[in-house]
N, C-alpha and C positions, 0 to 999 in steps of 0.2 A: 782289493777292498777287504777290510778286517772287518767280520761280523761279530758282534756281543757274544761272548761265550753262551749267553741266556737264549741265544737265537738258536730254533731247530731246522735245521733243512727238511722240510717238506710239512711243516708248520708255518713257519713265518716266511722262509724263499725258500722258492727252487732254481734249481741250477737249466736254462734253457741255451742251448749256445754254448758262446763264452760269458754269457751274461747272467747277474742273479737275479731274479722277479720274485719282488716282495708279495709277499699274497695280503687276504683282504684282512686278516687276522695282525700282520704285520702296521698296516696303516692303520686301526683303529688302534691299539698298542702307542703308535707314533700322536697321534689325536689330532692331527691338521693335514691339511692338504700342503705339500709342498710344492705345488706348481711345475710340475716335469712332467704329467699326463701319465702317469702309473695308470698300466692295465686292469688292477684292481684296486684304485682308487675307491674309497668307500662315499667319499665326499660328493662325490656332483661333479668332479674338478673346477669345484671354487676358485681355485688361484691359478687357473691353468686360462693365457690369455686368446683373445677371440682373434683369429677362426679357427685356431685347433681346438679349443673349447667343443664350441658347435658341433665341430667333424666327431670329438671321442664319444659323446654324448648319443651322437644315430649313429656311429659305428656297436655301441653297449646298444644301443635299443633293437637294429638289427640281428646282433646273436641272441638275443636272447627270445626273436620269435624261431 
């Protein structure tokens, strides 16, 4: 995947795995929810369909007690 030259790693993603995760700084930059359940999804995951909805929603509320 080709990231924007404008993108910094470990600003906008980091490298976990073999995968890149956008951070939250990344998605408010992008301004919508794209419906893939992004781990720091800033939105609510608005476009993310039910029941994974649901699940990312008390899995976020879970870490963060």
């Amino acid at each position: 995947m080709k990231i924007d030259d404008n993108f910094i790693e470990g600003i906008h993603f980091y490298k976990e795995k073999n995968f890149l995760v956008f951070t939250e700084k990344y998605h408010l930059q992008r301004g919508y929810c794209c419906g893939n359940g992004c781990r720091h999804c800033p939105y609510k995951y608005e476009k993310v369909q039910e029941p994974l909805r649901s699940k990312l929603i008390t899995e976020r509320k879970n870490e963060a007690q």
